[in-house]
Each structure stands twice: as C-alpha cells, then as structure tokens.
N, CA, C and O atoms as a DFTB+ gen file, in Angstrom:
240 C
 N C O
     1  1     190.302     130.276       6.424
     2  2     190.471     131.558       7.074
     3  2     191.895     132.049       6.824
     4  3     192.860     131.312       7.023
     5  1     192.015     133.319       6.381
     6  2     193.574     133.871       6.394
     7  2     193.720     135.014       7.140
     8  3     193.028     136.030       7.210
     9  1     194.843     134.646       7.743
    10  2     195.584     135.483       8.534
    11  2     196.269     136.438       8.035
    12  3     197.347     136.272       7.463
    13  1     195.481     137.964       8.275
    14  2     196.952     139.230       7.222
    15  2     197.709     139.238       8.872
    16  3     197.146     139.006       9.942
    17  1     199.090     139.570       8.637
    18  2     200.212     140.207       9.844
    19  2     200.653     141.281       8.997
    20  3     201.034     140.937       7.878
    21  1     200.694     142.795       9.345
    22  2     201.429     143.556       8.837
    23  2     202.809     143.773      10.059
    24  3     202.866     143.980      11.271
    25  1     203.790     143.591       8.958
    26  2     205.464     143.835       9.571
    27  2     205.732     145.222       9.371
    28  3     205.650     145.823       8.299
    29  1     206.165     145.834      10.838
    30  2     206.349     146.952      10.746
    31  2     208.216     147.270      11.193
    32  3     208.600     146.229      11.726
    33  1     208.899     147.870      11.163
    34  2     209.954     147.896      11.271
    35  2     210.272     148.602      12.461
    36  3     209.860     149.748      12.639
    37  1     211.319     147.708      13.693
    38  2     211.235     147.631      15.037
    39  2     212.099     149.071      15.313
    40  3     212.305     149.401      16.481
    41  1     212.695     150.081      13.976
    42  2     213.057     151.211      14.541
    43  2     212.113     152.235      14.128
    44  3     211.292     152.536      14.994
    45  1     212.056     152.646      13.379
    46  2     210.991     153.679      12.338
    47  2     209.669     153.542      12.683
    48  3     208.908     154.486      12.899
    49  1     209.266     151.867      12.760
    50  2     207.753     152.070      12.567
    51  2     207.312     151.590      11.218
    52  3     206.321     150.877      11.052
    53  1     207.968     151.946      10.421
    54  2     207.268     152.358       8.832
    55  2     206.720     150.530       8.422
    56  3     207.038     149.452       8.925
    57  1     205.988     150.824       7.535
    58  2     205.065     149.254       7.021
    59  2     205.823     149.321       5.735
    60  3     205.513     148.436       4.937
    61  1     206.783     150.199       5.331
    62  2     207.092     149.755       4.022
    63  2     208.394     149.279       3.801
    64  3     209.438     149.866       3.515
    65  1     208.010     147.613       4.068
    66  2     208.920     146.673       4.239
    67  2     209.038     145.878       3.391
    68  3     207.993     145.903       2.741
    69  1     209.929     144.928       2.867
    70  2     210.008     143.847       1.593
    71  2     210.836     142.759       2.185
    72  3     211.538     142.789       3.196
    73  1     210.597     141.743       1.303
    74  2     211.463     140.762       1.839
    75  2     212.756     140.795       1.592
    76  3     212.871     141.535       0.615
    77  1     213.484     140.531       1.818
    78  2     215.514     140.521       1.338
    79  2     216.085     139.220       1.948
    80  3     216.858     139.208       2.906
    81  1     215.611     138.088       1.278
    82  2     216.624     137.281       1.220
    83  2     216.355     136.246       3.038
    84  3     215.699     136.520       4.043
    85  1     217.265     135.037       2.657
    86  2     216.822     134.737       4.397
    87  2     218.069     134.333       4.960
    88  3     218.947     134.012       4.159
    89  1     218.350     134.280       6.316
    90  2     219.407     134.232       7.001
    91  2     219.707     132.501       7.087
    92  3     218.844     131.709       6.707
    93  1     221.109     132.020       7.662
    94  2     221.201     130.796       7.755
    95  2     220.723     130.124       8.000
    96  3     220.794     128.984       7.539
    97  1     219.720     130.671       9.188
    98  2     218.935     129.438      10.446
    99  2     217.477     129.230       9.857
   100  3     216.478     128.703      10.346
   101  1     217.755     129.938       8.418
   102  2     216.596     129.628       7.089
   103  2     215.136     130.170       7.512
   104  3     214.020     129.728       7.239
   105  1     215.605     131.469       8.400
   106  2     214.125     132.409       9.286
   107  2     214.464     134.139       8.026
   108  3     215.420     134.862       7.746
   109  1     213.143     134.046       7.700
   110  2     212.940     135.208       6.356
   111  2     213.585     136.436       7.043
   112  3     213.281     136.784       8.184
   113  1     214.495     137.065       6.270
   114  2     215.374     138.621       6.476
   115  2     214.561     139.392       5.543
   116  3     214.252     139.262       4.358
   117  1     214.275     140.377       6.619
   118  2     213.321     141.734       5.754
   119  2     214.631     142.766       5.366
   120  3     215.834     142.669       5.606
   121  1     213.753     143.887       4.590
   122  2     214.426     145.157       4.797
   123  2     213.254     146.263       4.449
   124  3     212.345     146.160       3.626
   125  1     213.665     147.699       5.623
   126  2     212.963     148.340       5.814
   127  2     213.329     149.672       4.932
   128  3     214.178     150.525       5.190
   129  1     212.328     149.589       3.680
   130  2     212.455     150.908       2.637
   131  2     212.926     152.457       3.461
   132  3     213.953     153.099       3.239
   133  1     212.224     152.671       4.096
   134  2     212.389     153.737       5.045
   135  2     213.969     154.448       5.637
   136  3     214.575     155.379       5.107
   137  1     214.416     153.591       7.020
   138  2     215.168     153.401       7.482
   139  2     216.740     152.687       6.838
   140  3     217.781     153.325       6.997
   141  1     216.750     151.413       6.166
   142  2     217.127     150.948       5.110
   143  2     217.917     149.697       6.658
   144  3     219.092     149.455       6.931
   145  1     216.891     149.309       7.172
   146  2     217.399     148.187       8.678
   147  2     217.255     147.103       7.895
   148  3     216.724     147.010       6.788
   149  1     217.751     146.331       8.535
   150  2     217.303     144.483       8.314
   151  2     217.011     144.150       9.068
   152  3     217.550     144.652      10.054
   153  1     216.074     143.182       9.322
   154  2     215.648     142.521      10.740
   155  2     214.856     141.349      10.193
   156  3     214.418     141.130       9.063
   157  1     214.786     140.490      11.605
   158  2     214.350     139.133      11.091
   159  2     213.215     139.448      11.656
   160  3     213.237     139.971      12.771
   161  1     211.731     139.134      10.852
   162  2     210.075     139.235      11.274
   163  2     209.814     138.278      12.596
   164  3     208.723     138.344      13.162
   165  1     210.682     137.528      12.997
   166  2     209.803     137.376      14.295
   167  2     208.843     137.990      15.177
   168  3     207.750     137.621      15.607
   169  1     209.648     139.184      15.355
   170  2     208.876     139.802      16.424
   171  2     207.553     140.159      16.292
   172  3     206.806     140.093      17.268
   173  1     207.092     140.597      15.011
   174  2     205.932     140.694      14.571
   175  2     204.890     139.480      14.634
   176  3     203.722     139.444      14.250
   177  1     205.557     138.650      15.146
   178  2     204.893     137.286      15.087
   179  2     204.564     136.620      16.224
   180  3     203.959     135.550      16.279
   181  1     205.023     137.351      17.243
   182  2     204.635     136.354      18.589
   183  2     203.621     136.921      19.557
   184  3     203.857     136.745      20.752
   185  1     202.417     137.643      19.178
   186  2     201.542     137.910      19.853
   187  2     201.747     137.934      20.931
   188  3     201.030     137.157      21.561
   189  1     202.648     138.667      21.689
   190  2     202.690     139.124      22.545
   191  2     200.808     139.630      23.764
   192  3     199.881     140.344      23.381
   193  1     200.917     139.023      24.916
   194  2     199.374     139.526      25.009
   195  2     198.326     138.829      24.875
   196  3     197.372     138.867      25.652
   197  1     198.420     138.076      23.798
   198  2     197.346     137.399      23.349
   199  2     196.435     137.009      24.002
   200  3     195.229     137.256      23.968
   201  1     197.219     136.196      24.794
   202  2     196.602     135.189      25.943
   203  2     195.782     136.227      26.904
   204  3     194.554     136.170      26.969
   205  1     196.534     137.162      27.632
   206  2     195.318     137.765      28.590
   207  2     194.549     138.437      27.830
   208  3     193.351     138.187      27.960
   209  1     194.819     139.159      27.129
   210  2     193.298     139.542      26.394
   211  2     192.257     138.920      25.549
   212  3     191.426     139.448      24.811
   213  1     192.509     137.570      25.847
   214  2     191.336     136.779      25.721
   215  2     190.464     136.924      26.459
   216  3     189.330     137.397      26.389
   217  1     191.592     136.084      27.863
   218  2     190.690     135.843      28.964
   219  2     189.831     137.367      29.460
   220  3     188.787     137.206      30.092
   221  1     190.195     138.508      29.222
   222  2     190.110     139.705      29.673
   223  2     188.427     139.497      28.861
   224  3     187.384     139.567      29.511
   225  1     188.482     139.210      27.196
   226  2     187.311     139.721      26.790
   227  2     185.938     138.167      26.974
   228  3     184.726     138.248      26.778
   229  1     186.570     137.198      27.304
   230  2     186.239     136.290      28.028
   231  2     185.255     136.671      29.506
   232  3     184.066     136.370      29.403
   233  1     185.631     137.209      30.638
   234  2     185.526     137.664      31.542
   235  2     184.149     138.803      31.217
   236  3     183.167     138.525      31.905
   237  1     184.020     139.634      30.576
   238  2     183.736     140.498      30.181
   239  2     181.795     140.300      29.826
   240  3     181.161     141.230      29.328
C-alpha cells in the first residue's frame, strides 16, 4: 500500500514545492516555488485529527 502526502507550503498554500537540500538534524528542507519560503515538511506529516475522526466514523 502507498501512501501519497501532498506538501503544501505553511504560508501561500501553493503545492508547488521541491525538495532543497536537508537541515543538520538530517529532517528534509523544502522550498516553496511560489513564495520562495523554506520550511521543514513536518507539519504536513503529523495528522493532526486523525485519531478523533476515526473514532467519529467508527461511532457512526
């Protein structure tokens, strides 16, 4: 099974993002075509939510 995550960029919005290189603590540094930000993809990554809207469609 594969998992797509689309990274969107935490000022703009925009999906048209690339990778640039990675920071010390060896966690992948994006950059955002758009805006021209850097940011590290975590945030896109922690499913925020997840959990109750399981149980929510669980319940259901």
């Amino acid at each position: 099974m594969k998992i797509q995550i689309t990274l969107t960029c935490p000022q703009c919005k925009s999906i048209n993002v690339v990778k640039n290189g990675k920071k010390k603590a060896k966690k992948q540094n994006y950059l955002c075509n758009a805006c021209s930000r850097q940011f590290i993809g975590d945030h896109a990554l922690s499913y925020k939510g997840a959990h109750s809207n399981t149980i929510t469609l669980m319940m259901r």
